[in-house]
C-alpha positions in Angstrom: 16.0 137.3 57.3 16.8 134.8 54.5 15.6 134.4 51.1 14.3 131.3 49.8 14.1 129.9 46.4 11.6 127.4 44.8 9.8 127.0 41.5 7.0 124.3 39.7 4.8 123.7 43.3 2.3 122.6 41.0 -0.3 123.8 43.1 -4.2 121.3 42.1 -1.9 119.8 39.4 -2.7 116.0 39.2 -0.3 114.9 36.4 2.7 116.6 38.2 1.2 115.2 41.5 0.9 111.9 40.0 5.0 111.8 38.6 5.9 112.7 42.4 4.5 109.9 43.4 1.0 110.7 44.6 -0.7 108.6 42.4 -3.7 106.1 44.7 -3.3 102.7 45.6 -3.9 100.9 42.2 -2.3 103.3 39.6 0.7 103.5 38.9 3.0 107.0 39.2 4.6 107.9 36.3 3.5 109.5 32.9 0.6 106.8 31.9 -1.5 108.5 34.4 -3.7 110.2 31.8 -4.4 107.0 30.2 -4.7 104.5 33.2 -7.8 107.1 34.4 -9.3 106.9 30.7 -9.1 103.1 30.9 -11.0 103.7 34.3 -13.1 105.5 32.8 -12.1 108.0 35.8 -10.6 111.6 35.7 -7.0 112.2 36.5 -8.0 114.3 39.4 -9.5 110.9 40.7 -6.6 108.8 40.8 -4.4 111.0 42.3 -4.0 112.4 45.9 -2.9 115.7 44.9 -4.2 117.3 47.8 -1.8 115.7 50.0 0.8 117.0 47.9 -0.3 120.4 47.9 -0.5 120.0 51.7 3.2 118.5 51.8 4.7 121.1 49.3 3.1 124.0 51.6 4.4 121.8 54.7 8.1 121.8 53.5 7.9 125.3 52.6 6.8 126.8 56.3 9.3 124.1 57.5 12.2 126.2 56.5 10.6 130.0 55.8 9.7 131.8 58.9 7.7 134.6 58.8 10.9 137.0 59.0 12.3 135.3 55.4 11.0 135.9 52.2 10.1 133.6 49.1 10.6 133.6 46.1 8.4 131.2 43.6 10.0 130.9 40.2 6.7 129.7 38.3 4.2 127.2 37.5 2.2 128.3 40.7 -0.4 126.0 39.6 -1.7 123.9 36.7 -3.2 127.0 35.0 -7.3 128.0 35.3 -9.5 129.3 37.9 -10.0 126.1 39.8 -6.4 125.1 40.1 -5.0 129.1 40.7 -7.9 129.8 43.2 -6.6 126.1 44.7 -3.0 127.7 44.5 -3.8 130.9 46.2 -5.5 129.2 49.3 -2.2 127.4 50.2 -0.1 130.4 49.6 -2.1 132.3 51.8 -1.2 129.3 54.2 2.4 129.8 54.6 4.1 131.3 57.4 6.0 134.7 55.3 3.4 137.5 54.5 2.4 138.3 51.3 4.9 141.3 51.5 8.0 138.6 51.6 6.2 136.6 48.8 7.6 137.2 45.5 5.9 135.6 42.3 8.0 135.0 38.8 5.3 133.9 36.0 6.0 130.1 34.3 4.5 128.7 31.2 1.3 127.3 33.7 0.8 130.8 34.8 -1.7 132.5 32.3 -0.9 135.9 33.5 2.8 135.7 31.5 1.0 135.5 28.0 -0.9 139.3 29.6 -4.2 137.5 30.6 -5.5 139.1 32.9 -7.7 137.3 34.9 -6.3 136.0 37.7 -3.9 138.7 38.2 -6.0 140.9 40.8 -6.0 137.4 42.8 -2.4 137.2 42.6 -1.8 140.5 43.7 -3.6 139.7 47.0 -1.0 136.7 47.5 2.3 138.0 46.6 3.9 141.3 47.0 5.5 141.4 43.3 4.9 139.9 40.7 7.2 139.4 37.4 8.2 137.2 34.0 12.0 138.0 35.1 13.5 139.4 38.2 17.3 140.1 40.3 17.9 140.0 43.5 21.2 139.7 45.7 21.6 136.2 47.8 24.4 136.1 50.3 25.8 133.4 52.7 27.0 135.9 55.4 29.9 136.8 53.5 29.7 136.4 49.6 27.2 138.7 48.2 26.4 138.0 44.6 23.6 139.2 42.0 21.4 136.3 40.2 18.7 136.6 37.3 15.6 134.9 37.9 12.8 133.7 35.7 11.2 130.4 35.2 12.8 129.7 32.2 16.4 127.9 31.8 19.2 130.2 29.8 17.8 130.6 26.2 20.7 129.1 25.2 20.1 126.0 26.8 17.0 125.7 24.4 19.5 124.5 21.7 20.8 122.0 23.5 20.3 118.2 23.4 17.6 117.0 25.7 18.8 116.6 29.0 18.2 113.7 31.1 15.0 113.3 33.4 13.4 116.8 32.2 9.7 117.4 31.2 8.6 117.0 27.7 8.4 120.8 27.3 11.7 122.0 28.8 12.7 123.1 25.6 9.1 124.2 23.5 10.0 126.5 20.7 7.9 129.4 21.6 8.6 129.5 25.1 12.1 130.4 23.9 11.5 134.0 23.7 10.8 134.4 28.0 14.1 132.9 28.6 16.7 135.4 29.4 20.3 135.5 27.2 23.1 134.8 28.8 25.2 137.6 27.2 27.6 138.4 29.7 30.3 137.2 32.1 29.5 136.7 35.3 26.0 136.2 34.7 23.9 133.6 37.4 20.7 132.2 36.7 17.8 130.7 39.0 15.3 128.6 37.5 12.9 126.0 37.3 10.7 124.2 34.2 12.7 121.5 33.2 11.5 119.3 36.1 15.3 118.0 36.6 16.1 115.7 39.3 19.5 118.0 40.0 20.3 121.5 39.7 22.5 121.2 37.3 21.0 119.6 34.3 23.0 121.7 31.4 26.2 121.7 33.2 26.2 125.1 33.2 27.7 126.2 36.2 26.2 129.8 36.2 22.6 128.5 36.7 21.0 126.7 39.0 17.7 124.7 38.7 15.7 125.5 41.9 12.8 123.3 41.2 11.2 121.1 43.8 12.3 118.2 42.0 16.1 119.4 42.3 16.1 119.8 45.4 13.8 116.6 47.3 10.4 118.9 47.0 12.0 121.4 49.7 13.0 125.3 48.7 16.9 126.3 48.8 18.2 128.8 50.8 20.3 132.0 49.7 23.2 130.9 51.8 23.4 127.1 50.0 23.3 128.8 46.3 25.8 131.1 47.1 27.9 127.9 48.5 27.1 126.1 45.3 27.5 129.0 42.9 31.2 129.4 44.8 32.0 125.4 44.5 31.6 125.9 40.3 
């Protein structure tokens, strides 16, 4: 058994699907998106194929978790709303680990962190727990170590200058207060949001971004954090 570690599949996102690059022959994939469909006079939805990427996150994803490993999803299931979560649900119900192995920390897209609760009785049927933060130990064999997670960088990062290559949110005032502190030493992070193109965006060395965008849309394995966590 191995854990594995992802976060922002975006699940019936467009936008997100159309900055990946799954934006239809005539539109171009990047952050216009929204206003090359209104000059179309088209919906975003429309000029996107974000149904193949759904299909190709939930493809990488049973590539490398077996049935025997669990999952961990660090947030932003899904673009938020009944379409896109019940859109969401239907591939996690896909993948190859049970809902038992499935473990679900809430992002900013997930309605259920700001105590909605619709939706929640749906996610319960997906994932065996559900949190805004969680710990867990990873270990490469060898080296065991205990990390935070939560979908959220360090709240100290929040401060920070803007990073490069992160999404215009990464660092929106009153998500601030769902970020853990990093008051101690020895304290590891996993997390997601930012959208970074590489783990280490803050050149902190005690987190690490696990985001599909970090990591060439695939999840990380227990055994390369702890190898990276080690290498710092």
């Amino acid at each position: 058994m191995t854990k594995y570690f992802t976060s922002d599949t975006h699940f019936a996102h467009p936008f997100v699907a159309a900055l990946r690059g799954y934006a239809k022959t005539g539109f171009t994939s990047d952050n216009t998106i929204k206003q090359q469909a209104n000059e179309a006079h088209m919906q975003v939805k429309d000029c996107v194929n974000w149904y193949r990427h759904d299909m190709d996150v939930t493809g990488h994803i049973n590539e490398m978790v077996g049935e025997n490993d669990e999952l961990y999803i660090l947030g932003d299931l899904c673009s938020g709303g009944a379409w896109s979560l019940q859109q969401a649900l239907m591939h996690v119900k896909s993948l190859r680990c049970p809902r038992n192995n499935r473990h679900l920390i809430l992002g900013n897209h997930d309605d259920v962190l700001y105590g909605k609760s619709k939706g929640f009785k749906d996610l319960t049927e997906a994932f065996g727990e559900i949190g805004r933060i969680g710990m867990t130990d990873i270990t490469d064999g060898g080296t065991t170590m205990t990390v935070f997670l939560c979908h959220f960088q360090w709240r100290e990062d929040f401060d920070l200058p803007a990073a490069d290559n992160v999404a215009s949110n990464w660092a929106k005032p009153e998500l601030r207060r769902y970020a853990i502190p990093q008051v101690g030493e020895n304290m590891r992070l996993l997390h997601g949001h930012t959208h970074a193109n590489t783990p280490h965006e803050f050149k902190n060395r005690d987190e690490i971004n696990v985001g599909l965008d970090a990591w060439n849309m695939r999840p990380v394995s227990e055994v390369e954090l702890v190898r990276m966590f080690q290498e710092n």
